[in-house]
N, C-alpha and C positions, 0 to 999 in steps of 0.2 A: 235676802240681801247677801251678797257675796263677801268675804271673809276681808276680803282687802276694802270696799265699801263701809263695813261695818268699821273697821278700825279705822277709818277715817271719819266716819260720824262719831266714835268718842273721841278720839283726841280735837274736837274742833274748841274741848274747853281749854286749851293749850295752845293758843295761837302763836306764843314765841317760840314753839320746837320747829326745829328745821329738819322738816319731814322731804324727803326724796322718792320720787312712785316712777316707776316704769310699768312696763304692758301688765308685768307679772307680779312685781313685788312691792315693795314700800321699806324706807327703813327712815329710822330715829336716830339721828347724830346727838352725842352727850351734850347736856347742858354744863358740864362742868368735868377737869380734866380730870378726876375720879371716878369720872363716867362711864360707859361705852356704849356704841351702837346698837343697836337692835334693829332686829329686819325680818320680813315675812315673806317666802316665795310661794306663790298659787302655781305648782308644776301640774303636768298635766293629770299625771297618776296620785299626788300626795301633796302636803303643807311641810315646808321648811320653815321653822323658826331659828333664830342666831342673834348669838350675841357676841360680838367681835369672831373672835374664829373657832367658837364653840356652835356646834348648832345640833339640830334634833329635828330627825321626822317622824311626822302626823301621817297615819292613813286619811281619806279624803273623810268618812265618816267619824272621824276627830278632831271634829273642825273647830268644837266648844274647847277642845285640851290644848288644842294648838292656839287656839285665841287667848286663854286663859294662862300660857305660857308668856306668850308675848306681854302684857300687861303685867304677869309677872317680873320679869325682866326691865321694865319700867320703874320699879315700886325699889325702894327702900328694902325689902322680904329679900332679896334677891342680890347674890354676889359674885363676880365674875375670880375666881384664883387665876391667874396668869404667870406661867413658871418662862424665864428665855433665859437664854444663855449670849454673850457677846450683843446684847440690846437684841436678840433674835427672838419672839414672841414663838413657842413650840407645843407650848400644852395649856389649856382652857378646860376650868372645872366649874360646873355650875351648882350653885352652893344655894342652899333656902334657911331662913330661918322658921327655925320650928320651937316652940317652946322654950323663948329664948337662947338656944342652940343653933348651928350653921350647921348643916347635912350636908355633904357633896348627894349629888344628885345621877352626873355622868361628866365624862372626860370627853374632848375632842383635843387630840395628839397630832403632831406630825413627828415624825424621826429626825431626832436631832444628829446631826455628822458631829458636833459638837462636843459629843457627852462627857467629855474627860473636864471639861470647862465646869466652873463653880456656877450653878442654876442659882438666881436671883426671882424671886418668889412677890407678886407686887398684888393687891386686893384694889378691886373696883365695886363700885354699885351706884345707881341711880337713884335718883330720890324724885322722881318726874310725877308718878301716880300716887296718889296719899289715901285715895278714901276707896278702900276695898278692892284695888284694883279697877277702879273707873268702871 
């Protein structure tokens, strides 16, 4: 079964998410404005996972890490850090709970022209998946 097929056989126990799929990808709009996106791209070489403008790639033979990211990202375990400047959204940290602990995990950055401006620091997470990651 194919990585995008399979994540649409689990969430079908979620019929109010308002799921979006094109040729290649799929993504998960938040249930609630503490929320955020989630999305999976099937490229030709690799698996893209992201969560708003944080994202991570899967070689093609990681297809179980890349699926098990996704679902992470879903879950309550899972926290998006979101630093902008001037309402400019410029750095995504993806953050797990461990041990009752938050870990960053990895950064996706763009350059802010901004920088002299006071960063404004805002936490997200979903609460979509409840039981082990679906």
């Amino acid at each position: 079964m194919s990585p995008l097929a399979e994540i649409k056989k689990r969430l079908e126990k979620y019929p109010k998410l308002e799921i979006e799929e094109e040729d290649n990808s799929i993504s998960i709009k938040p249930i609630s404005p503490s929320g955020f996106e989630v999305w999976f791209s099937n490229d030709e070489n690799e698996y893209t996972v992201g969560f708003e403008g944080w994202h991570q790639h899967f070689d093609k033979s990681e297809v179980e890490d890349a699926l098990n990211c996704f679902a992470l990202g879903l879950s309550n375990e899972c926290r998006l850090k979101v630093t902008s400047r001037r309402g400019k959204d410029y750095k995504w940290v993806m953050e797990a709970l461990e041990d009752g602990e938050w870990v960053s995990y990895s950064t996706t950055a763009l350059f802010d022209f901004a920088f002299w401006r006071k960063a404004e620091v805002k936490y997200y997470s979903n609460n979509i998946l409840r039981e082990n990651h679906a």
